[in-house]
C-alpha positions in Angstrom: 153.9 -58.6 87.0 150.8 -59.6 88.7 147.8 -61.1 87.2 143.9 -60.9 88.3 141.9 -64.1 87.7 138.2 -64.7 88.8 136.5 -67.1 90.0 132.8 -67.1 88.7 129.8 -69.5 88.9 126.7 -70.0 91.1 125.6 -70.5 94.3 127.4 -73.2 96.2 129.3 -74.5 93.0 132.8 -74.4 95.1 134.3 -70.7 94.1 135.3 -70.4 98.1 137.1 -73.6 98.2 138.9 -73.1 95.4 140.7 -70.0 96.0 141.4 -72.0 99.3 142.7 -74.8 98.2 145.5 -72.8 96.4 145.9 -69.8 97.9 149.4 -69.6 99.3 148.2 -67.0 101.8 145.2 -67.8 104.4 142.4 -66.3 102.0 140.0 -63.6 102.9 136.9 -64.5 102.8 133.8 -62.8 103.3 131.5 -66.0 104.2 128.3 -64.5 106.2 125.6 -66.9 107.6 122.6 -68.0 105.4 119.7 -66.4 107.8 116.0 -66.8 107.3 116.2 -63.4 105.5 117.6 -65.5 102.5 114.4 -67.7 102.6 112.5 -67.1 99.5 115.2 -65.1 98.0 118.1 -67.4 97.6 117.4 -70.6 95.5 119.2 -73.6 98.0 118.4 -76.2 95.5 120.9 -78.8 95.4 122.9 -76.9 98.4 121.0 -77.5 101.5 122.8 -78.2 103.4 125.4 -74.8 103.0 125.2 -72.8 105.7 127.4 -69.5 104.6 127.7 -67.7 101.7 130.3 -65.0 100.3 128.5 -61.7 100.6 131.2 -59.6 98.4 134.5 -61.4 97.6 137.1 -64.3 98.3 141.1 -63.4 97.5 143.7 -65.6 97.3 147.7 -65.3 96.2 149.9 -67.6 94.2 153.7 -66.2 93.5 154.4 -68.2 90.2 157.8 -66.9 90.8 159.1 -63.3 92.0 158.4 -61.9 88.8 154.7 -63.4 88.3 152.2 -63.3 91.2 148.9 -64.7 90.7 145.4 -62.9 92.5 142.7 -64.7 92.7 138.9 -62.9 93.3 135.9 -65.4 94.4 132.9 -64.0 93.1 129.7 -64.1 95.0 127.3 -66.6 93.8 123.9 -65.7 94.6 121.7 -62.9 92.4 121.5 -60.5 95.1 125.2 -59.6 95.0 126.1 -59.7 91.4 126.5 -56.3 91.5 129.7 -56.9 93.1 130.7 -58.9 89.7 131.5 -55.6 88.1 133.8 -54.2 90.0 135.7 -57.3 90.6 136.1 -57.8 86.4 137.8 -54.2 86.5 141.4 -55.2 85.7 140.6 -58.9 85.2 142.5 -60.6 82.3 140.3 -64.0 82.6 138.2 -66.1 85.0 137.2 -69.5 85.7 133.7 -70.2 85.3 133.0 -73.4 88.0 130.2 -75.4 87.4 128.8 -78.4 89.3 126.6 -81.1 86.7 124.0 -81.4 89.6 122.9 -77.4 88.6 124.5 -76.8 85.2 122.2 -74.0 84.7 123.6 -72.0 87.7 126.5 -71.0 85.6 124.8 -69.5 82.6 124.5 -66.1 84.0 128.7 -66.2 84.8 128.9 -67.5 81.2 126.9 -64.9 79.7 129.2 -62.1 82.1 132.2 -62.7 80.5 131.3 -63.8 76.8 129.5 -60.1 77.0 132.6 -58.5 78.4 135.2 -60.7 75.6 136.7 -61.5 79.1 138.6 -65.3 78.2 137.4 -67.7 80.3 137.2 -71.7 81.2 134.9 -73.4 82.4 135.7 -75.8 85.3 133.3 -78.5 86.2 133.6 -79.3 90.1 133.5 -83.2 90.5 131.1 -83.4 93.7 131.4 -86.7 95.2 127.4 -87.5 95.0 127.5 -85.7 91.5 127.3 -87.6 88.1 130.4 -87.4 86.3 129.6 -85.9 83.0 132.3 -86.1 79.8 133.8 -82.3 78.9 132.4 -82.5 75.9 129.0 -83.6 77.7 129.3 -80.6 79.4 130.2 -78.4 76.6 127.3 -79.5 74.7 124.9 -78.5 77.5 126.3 -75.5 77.6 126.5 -74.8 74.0 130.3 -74.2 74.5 132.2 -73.0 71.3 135.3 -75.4 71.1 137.7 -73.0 71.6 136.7 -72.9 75.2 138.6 -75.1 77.3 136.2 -77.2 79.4 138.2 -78.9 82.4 137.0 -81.9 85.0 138.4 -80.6 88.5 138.4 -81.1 92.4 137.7 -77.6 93.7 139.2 -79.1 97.0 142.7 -80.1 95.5 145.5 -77.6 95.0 147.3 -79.8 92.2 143.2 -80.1 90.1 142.8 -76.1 91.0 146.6 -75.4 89.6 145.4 -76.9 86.5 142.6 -74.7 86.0 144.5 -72.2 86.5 147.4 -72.8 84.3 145.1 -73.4 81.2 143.2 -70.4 81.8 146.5 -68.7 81.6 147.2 -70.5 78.6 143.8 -69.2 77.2 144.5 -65.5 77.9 147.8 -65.8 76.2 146.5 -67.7 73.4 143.0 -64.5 73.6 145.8 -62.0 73.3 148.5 -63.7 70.4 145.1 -63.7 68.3 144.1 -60.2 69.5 147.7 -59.1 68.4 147.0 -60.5 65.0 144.1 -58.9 64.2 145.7 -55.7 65.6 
């Protein structure tokens, strides 16, 4: 059985270091240099110092065990490639939505995505080392989170923080799908 899981949020919020960090396989990325074309088009608040930026997707692979492997899809983070946001949800059975507490309101738009598409999700909040360290429920608050959403303080940069983002989204689907089965 294999699973597809996204990774969602905005601009710079970690999405590429994430899939990265716990990728068993060297991930594809599809990091392009930020040119003066971007100027006036991409917003580089709060990330200027970033240099690249994925232009379509990042992929990653995690092989739970031989039975259950894991694919992970890095969304692009900046408006101009949304589009590509589509096509990666085809299949999709839940994403992580990363946020960074330095640009909260870069995530909205992933937020809106999936609660539009009833695609289960968590939010992740990507503990930047020059960011204030908000509560969950802080976050959740600012976000006007129902509390059925699991809101989780993580290290994009740590493969033991990203495994349990992942593992609770997994828990979410499940949970997403025993209710669904309910109803049914």
């Amino acid at each position: 059985m294999t699973l597809k899981l996204l990774i969602a949020g905005g601009f710079g919020v970690g999405k590429t270091t994430m899939v990265g960090s716990v990728s068993e396989v060297p991930p594809l990325h599809t990091e392009e240099a930020i040119t003066a074309a971007s100027a006036g088009v991409d917003d580089l608040t709060g990330v200027e110092r970033k240099t690249t930026t994925t232009v379509a997707l990042d992929f990653g692979r995690i092989t739970v065990n031989p039975e259950l492997i894991l694919y992970l899809f890095g969304t692009p983070g900046q408006d101009r490639f949304w589009f590509m946001w589509d096509e990666l949800a085809v299949g999709a059975l839940g994403a992580v939505v990363l946020a960074d507490t330095r640009r909260l309101e870069t995530c909205f738009p992933a937020l809106d995505f999936f609660e539009r598409r009833g695609l289960p999700f968590v939010v992740g909040v990507n503990c930047f080392d020059d960011a204030y360290r908000y509560g969950t429920e802080e976050v959740r608050d600012a976000l006007e989170l129902d509390q059925s959403i699991p809101v989780l303080l993580c290290d994009a940069r740590d493969k033991e923080s990203t495994k349990q983002v992942l593992v609770t989204l997994i828990q979410q689907v499940m949970a997403n799908q025993r209710l669904a089965a309910g109803r049914a």
